[in-house]
Steps between C-alpha positions, in 0.01 A plus 500: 500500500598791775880458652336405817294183346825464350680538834284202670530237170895538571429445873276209444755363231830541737354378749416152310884504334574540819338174664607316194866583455628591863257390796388183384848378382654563791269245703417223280693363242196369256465833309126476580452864469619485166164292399323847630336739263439850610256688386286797620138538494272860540390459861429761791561308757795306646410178337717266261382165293717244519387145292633234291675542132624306249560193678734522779504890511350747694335860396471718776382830403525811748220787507607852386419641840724306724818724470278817543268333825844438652668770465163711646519301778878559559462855495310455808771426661669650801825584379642683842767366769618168457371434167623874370852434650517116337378662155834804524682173551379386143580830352142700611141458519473490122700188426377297791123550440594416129655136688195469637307550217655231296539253783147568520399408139777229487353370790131430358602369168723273695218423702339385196751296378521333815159306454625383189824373641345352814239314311204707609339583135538159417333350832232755478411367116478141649255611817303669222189250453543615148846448427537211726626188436371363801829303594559710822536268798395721781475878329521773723169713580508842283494716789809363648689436180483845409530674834862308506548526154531920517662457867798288268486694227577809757748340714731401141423821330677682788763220580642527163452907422717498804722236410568729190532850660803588330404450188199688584687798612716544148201548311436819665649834409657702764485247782840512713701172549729650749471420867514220733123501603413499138328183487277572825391807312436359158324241704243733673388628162448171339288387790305851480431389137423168585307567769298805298434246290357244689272740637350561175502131432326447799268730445410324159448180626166547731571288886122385425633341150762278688800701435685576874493799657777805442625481819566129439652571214754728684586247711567225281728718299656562821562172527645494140715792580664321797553194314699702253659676793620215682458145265771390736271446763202352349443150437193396294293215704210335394393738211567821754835668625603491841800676646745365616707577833666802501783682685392870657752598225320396258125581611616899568649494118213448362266663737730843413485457108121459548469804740708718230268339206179325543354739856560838297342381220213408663511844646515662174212350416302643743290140562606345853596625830830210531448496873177421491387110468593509104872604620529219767420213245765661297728448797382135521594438125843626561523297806394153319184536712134477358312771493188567722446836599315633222248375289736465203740319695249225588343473153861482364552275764183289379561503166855374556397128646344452175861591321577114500175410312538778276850421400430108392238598367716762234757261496413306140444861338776686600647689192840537654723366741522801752276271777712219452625538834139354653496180663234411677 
């Protein structure tokens, strides 16, 4: 085996320690991710089997090309202005693309684990005319199931690679931890990992075949972002969250963290002009306002009124009690 396969089994494996023994911890207190069993499997492509083992455990085994189709894609990046001056922040260009990089990978095994935890593999097994036991009241229809199924799987992925971002940041070499805008920075290069990420995941996951569309995907991890940004002013209603009234304090707070974070990482990713339609229906989900202006926003939109259904419909399979908070 050359150092560099060698290289991307110890990403692969880190990356699962990591979702076992610090992120998943730290938000649920079941020690699902304990019943996980990573593997890896020889793949080219940005793929990842996840099924059930051994009775209540999960196997979820990562292809050998993820680390390596990520970090391609994050070499693409625009490292100049804002995002240069955030990464000399974090010690240079070297150590914040290496954040990146491993928020990146972190973030799609966590992905994974995340339909485990919500219930998804084991609702899927029961729609499966196969595997069915036939005792579903009123089963959702594939297409929708899974096109919310990935948008929740995104949306907790994110929430809770953020929710661990310093424990992300000691596991790199050379990265600073000096400076009051520290966690802005360290911030822009998870969500440039995240958000290189998704793009591949997308990408995977054909529009035709029911999966949603990258720029939804953005903008329901925007969504995620801000609810990890601002919790305090989110209340969840009826299977959705809703914000709740907020002073101009409060809104400009959040609407700065996001312009030193979320808007340059978009830019360093070369995809979306933020002024442009995309960029307004950001500005709606930071305002607690539903985006229309593009034609993510309304799909996300869309997609949202059937949150409620989707939600019951998870309830009895949930594997952990990090949706607790739903009532309908």
């Amino acid at each position: 085996m050359g150092e560099e396969d060698l290289e991307t089994l110890t990403l692969i494996r880190v990356a699962g320690e990591f979702v076992t023994y610090v992120l998943f911890p730290g938000i649920d207190e079941t020690a699902f991710a304990e019943r996980i069993d990573w593997r890896h499997r020889e793949s080219a492509g940005l793929d990842a089997i996840i099924s059930p083992w051994r009775k209540d455990r999960y196997r979820i085994a990562i292809g050998t090309a993820v680390p390596d189709l990520i970090l391609s894609r994050l070499q693409a990046v625009n490292v100049e202005g804002e995002t240069a001056a955030r990464a000399e922040r974090l010690g240079g260009i070297e150590p914040a693309m290496t954040l990146a990089w491993f928020a990146g990978v972190a973030f799609f095994a966590t992905h994974e684990a995340c339909h485990a935890a919500a219930g998804h593999v084991a609702y899927q097994k029961a729609l499966n005319p196969e595997t069915s036991t036939g005792d579903l009241p009123r089963p959702l229809d594939l297409a929708t199931f899974r096109l919310l199924s990935e948008l929740e799987a995104d949306g907790a992925a994110a929430a809770s690679l953020l929710s661990a971002d310093h424990e992300l940041m000691r596991t790199i070499e050379g990265l600073s931890s000096d400076g009051d805008d520290r966690a802005d920075s360290a911030m822009m290069f998870i969500v440039i990992g995240v958000f290189a990420t998704l793009e591949l995941l997308a990408s995977e996951g054909p529009v035709e075949d029911g999966y949603p569309t990258p720029e939804t995907r953005y903008l329901n991890v925007v969504a995620a972002v801000f609810r990890h940004v601002a919790p305090h002013l989110l209340l969840l209603k009826s299977g959705d969250y809703v914000r709740r009234e907020a002073s101009g304090e409060e809104v400009q707070n959040v609407a700065n963290r996001f312009r030193h974070s979320v808007l340059p990482a978009l830019a360093a990713l070369n995809h979306f002009d933020v002024t442009a339609p995309f960029g307004e229906d950001i500005a709606a989900l930071l305002g607690g306002a539903i985006p229309n202006k593009s034609e993510a926003g309304r799909d996300l939109a869309r997609y949202s009124r059937n949150r409620a259904r989707f939600m019951r419909a998870l309830s009895g399979f949930r594997e952990t009690r990090m949706w607790d908070d739903f009532n309908d």
